[in-house]
Structures are given as C-alpha cells and as structure tokens.
C-alpha positions as CSV (number, residue, x, y, z in Angstrom):
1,X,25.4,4.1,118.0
2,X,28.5,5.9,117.5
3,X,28.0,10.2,117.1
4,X,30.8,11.1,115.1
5,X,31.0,8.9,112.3
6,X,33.5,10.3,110.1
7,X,33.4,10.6,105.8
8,X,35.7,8.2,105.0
9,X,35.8,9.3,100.9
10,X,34.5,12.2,98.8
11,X,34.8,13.8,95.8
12,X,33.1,16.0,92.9
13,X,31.4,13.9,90.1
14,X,30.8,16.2,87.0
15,X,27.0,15.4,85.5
16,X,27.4,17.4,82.7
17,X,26.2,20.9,81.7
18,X,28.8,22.3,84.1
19,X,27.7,20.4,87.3
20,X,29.3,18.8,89.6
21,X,27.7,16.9,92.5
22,X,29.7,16.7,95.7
23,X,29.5,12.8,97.2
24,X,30.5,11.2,100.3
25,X,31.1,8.1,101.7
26,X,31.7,6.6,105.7
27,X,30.9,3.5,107.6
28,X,31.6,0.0,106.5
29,X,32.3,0.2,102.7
30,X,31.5,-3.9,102.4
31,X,28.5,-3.3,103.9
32,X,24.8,-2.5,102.8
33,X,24.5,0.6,100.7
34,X,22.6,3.1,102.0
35,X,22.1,6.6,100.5
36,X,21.2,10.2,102.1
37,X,19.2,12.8,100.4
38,X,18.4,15.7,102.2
39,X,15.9,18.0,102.9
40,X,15.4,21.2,101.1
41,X,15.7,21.7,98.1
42,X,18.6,23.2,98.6
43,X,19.2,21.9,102.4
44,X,22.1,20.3,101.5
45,X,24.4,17.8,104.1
46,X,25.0,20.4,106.3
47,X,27.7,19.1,109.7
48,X,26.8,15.7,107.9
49,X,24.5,14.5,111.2
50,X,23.0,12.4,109.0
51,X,25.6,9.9,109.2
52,X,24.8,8.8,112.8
53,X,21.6,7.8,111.8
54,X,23.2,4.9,110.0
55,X,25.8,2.0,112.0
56,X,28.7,2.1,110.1
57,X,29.5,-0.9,110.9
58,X,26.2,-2.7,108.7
59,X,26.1,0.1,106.3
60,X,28.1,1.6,103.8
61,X,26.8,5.3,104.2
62,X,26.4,7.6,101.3
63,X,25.3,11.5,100.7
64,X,25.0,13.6,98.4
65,X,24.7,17.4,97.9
66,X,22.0,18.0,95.3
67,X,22.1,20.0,92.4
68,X,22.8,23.8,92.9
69,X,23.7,23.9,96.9
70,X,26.1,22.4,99.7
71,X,29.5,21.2,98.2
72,X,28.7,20.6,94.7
73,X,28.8,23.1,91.9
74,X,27.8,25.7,90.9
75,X,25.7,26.9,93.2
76,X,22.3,28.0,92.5
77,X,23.1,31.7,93.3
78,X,26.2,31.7,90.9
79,X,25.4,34.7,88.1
80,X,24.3,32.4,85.0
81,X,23.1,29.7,86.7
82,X,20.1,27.9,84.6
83,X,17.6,27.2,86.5
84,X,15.9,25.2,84.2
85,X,18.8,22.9,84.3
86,X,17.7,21.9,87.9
87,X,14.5,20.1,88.2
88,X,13.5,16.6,90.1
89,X,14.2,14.6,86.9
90,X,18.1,16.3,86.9
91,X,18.5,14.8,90.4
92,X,17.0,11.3,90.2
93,X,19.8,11.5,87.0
94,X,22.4,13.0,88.6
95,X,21.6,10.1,91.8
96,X,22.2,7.5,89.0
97,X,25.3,8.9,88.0
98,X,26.3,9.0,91.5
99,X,25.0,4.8,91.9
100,X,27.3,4.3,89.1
101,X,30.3,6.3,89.8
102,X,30.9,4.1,93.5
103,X,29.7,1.0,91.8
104,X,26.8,0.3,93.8
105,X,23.9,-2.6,92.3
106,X,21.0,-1.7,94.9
107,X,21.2,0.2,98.1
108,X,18.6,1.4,100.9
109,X,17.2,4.7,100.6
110,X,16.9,7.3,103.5
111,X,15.4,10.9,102.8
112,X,13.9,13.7,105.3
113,X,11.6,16.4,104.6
114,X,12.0,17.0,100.9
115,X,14.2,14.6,100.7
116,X,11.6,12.2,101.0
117,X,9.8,13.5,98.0
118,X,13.0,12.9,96.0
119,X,13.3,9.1,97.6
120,X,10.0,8.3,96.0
121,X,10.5,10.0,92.7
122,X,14.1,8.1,92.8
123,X,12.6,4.7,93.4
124,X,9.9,5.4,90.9
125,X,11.8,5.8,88.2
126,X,14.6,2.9,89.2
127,X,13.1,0.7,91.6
128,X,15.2,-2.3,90.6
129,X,18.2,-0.2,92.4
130,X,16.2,-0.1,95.6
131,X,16.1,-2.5,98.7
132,X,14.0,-0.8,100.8
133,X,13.4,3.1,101.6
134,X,12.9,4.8,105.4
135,X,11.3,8.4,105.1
136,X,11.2,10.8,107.5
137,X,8.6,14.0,107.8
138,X,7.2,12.8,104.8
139,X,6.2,15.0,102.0
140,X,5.3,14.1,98.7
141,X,5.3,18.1,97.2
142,X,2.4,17.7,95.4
143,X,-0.1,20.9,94.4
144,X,-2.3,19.9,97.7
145,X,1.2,20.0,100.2
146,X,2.6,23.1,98.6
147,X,-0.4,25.2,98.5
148,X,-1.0,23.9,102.3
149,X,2.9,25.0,103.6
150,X,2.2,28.4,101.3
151,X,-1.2,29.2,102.1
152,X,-2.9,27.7,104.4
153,X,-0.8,27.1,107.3
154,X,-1.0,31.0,107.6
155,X,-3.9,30.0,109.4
156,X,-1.9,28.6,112.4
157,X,0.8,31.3,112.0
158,X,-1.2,34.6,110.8
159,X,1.3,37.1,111.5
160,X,4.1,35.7,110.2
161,X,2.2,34.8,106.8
162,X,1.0,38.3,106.9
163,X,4.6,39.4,106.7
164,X,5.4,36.9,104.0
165,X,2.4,38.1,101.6
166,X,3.2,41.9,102.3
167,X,6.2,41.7,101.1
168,X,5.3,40.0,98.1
169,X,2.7,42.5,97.7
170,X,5.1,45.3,98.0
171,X,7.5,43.9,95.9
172,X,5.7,46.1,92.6
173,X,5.0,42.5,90.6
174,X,1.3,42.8,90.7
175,X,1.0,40.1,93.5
176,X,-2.3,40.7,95.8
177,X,-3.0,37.9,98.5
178,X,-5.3,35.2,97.8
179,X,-5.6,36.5,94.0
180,X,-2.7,34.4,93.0
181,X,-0.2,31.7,94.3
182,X,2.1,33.2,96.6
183,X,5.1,31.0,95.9
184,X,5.0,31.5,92.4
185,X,5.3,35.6,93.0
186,X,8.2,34.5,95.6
187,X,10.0,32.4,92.6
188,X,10.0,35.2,89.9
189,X,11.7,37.3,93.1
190,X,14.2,35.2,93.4
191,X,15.5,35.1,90.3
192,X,14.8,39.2,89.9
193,X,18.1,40.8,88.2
194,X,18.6,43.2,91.4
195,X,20.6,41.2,93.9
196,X,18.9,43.7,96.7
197,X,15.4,42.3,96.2
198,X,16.8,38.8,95.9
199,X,18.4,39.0,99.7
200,X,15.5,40.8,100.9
201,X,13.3,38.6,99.6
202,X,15.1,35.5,100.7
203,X,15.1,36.9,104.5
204,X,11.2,37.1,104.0
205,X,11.3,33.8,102.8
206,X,13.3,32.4,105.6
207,X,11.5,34.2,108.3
208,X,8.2,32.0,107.2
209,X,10.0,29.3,107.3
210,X,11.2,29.5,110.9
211,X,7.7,30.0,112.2
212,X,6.1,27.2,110.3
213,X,9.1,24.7,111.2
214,X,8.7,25.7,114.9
215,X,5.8,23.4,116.8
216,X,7.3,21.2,118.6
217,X,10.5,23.3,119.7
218,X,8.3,25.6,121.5
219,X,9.9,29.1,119.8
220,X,11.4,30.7,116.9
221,X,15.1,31.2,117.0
222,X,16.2,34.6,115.8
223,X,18.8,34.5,113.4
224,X,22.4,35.8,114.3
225,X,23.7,35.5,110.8
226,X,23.3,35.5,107.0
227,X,24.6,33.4,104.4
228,X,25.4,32.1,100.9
229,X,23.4,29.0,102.4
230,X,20.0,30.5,102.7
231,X,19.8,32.3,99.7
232,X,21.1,29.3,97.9
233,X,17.8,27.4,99.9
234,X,15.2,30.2,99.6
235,X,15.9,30.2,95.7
236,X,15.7,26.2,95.0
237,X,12.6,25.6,97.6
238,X,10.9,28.4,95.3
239,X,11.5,27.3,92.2
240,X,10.7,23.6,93.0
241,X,7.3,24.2,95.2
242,X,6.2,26.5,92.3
243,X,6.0,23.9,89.9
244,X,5.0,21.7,92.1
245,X,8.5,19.8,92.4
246,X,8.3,19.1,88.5
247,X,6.7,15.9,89.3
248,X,3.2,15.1,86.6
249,X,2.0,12.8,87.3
250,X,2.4,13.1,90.9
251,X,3.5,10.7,93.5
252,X,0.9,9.6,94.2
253,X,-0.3,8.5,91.3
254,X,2.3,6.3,90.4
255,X,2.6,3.9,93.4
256,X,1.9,1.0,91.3
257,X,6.0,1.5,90.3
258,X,7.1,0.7,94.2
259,X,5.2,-2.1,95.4
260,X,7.1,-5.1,96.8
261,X,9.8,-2.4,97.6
262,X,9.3,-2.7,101.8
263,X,9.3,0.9,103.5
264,X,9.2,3.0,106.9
265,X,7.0,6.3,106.9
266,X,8.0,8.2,110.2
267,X,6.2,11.3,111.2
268,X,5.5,14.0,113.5
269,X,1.4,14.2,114.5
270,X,2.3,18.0,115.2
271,X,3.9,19.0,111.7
272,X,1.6,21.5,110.6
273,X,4.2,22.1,107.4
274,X,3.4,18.7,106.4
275,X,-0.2,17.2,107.3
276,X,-0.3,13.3,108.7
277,X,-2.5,12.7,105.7
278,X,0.7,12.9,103.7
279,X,2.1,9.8,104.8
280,X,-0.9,8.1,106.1
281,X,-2.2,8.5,102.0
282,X,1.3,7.0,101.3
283,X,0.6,4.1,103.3
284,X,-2.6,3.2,102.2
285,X,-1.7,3.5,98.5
286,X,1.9,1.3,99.5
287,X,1.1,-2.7,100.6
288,X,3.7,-3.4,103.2
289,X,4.7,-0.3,104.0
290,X,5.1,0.9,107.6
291,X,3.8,4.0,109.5
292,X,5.0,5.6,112.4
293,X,3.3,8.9,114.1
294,X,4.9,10.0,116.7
295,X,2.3,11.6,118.4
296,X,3.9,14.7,120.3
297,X,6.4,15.8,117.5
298,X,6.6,17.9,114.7
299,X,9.0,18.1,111.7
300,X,11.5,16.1,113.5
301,X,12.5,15.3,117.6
302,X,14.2,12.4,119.4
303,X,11.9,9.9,119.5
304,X,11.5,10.6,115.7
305,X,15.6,9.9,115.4
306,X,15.1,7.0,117.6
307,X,12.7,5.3,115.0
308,X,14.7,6.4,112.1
309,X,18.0,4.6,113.5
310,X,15.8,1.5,114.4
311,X,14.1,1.5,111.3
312,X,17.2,1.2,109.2
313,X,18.3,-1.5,112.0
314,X,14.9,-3.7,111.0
315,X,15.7,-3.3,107.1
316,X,19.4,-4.1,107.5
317,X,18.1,-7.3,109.5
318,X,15.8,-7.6,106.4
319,X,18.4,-7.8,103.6
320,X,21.3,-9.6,105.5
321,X,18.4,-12.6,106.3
322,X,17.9,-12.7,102.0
C-alpha cells in the first residue's frame, strides 16, 4: 500500500445558499469510486490520511469537506453563519451534488466515527448510488449514543466530566447537572454572541473530548496549540448531537432501505465513546453485513487500519467479479 498517495484534482463546488464544498480526488480515476466522509461533524480531511486507506491503483478515491469546516466555505465560525442551513439532510444533498459534479453512477462508501452515521443516512436516502459501504468506529448518533458519549461515559472519566458540566453550570444559562441535557446547554454556548464564552467554552468542550477518545492510547495529550479548527468542531459536533444528528426516524429504524447493499462494520471492543452494541445492533438489523471487533482497541488502532484497508480490498474483489 503506498503512504503518500497524492490528490490528484480538487476544487470548490458551490451548493447553494452561499456554500461551497471543498472536493478531492487521487488514485486511479478509471477505477472504482470510492468516497470519504469524515469524522466529526466538523472533522474535516485533515493531512488527507484517509487516502492510504484506499489503493489507488483499484480505486478512484474521493473526499470531501462537509458543510461548515476543512476547505469548504464558509466556515461554521464565520459571523452570520446559519446554522440551521447545516443539518444531516444538507450533507446527504450536498454529497449528491458532489456524485454529480465528477460524474460518478455508484461508488463505495467509506466513513469513520461520525462519518459513519452520515454513510448510513447517505445510503438510506440513495441506495441505488451505493455498491457497498465499510464503516469504521461505528456510530449511528442516535438519542441512546449521544446521551451515552454526553452523560454517561462520565462514569469512566468522572473528573474530566466534572469539569465539562461545571462549566456549563457556571456559564449563568440555568444549566444544573443531571437536570437537563448537557449538550444541549453546550450548543446554546456555542452560538452565544460573546466570542469569549464561545472559545472558552469550546476548550471545555475539547478537553472532554480528549479524555473520552483516549483508551486505547494509554494518555491524554495536552494540547500545544489553538485553532480556527477546533472551534469550527466544538460548534458542529454540538449542534448535531443536540438534535440528535437531525436524523427521525433514526438509523436504525430504517434498515429495511439498505438491504442487499453488502457492508463491513469495524470496531474497537475498548471504545467507551461508542458502545460495541452500536455496531453489533447494526449487524443484526443488516442481512449480509460483516462485523469486525477488534478486541484490544478503541476508537481506532493498527489492526483497526489493517481491516479497513483489507476490507475495501474484499469489496473491490466484489464489484470487479460482477
């Protein structure tokens, strides 16, 4: 597998309403379509990793920075910006548009971590675009999951969850712990009009999210820096997981619309941020799918790569045998 493979084309599709979604394409481009979504919201393609994940030489690789972060525009954090012009049905849009604009009929789906949860709503909504999807640290961002990463993983982490609600509670919105949903006071702080209580509410944010992400890489790593980036992140992730990714009915409830469609689940057994029911429910509810726990990581490792990179292998084995 080669590690640098490099973006071959890119560009800035305008959606409408002002966006513009930042695209990119490498590897093969006469071979199988497969599309990236990241992790997030608001994760965006990052050093574009990804890609390696992929052999260019089978697949015609293609990413995307959603709605409101990365590359494409304008962010999020912008002054004006309407949130309620980003929500999971504006994505699985603006992924069409996308599908259109490089002339692609069907194409494999690969999505991490939220990501995931966007695969599945994308392939709900069009599954006669999709040859096959490969998750990885599956969510599904459902009332259940959110109200688990939010609340009840403090269990495992208790000081850092302390932290998270005290600040919320100082914050002078009313918020007392375990009287109301903690995200929910975390999204109306995000969008307050005092650009001070948005950054230091963001830095709470982000500090929860480094010790929940952590098992499996056996410590937190202090951060050196601050950017554009996390604020961008600690917005989208609130506004989404407050309302429950936008998503009624949910997932799960609407599996009936994938099957036939073949799939790879591949997950951590240590992810506390996202229980092994997750995918394992998945599974059950998906005939023909295929599970993978790898039993001493969490959300994400090498041998989790490993099956990622084989697992688009099997389904590019898959659709060139058709």
């Amino acid at each position: 597998m080669i590690d640098d493979v490099k973006v071959r084309s890119s560009g800035l599709l305008p959606v409408g309403d002002g966006h513009e979604i930042y695209w990119e394409e490498s590897g093969n481009p006469d071979g199988i379509p497969a599309l990236y979504l990241h992790g997030g919201p608001g994760g965006g393609l990052g050093t574009g990793k990804y890609r390696n994940k992929l052999d260019p030489e089978r697949f015609r690789i293609i990413g995307l920075d959603q709605r409101g972060c990365g590359r494409s525009r304008p962010l999020v954090t912008t002054a004006g910006y309407r949130l309620e012009d980003n929500t999971t049905s504006d994505l699985v849009a603006d992924i069409e548009r996308v599908r259109e604009h490089l002339h692609v009929g069907e194409w494999l789906l690969n999505g991490v971590s939220w990501g995931s949860t966007l695969t599945l709503a994308y392939a709900q909504d069009h599954p006669e675009r999709v040859l096959g999807l490969v998750l990885i640290a599956v969510t599904t961002t459902d009332r259940f999951q959110v109200d688990w990463i939010t609340e009840t993983v403090g269990a495992v982490y208790p000081e850092a969850w302390d932290r998270l609600a005290t600040h919320a509670e100082q914050a002078g919105i009313g918020y007392r712990r375990h009287e109301g949903r903690l995200v929910e006071a975390y999204a109306r702080l995000m969008t307050d009009a005092d650009p001070e209580v948005r950054d230091a509410t963001s830095r709470a944010w982000m500090d929860w999210e480094d010790h929940h992400i952590s098992i499996g890489s056996g410590h937190v790593q202090p951060r050196t820096g601050w950017s554009d980036d996390l604020r961008v992140f600690a917005t989208l992730v609130t506004h989404y997981w407050a309302n429950d990714a936008f998503l009624n009915p949910p997932i799960l409830q609407r599996m009936d619309r994938l099957r036939g469609i073949p799939a790879t689940l591949i997950h951590g057994r240590r992810d506390v941020s996202g229980p092994a029911v997750i995918p394992w429910l998945l599974h059950r509810a998906w005939p023909g799918s295929e599970l993978i726990i790898e039993e001493s990581e969490g959300h994400g490792g090498e041998l989790m790569v490993k099956a990622w990179r084989s697992a688009n292998d099997r389904h590019a084995d898959r659709i060139e045998s058709r």
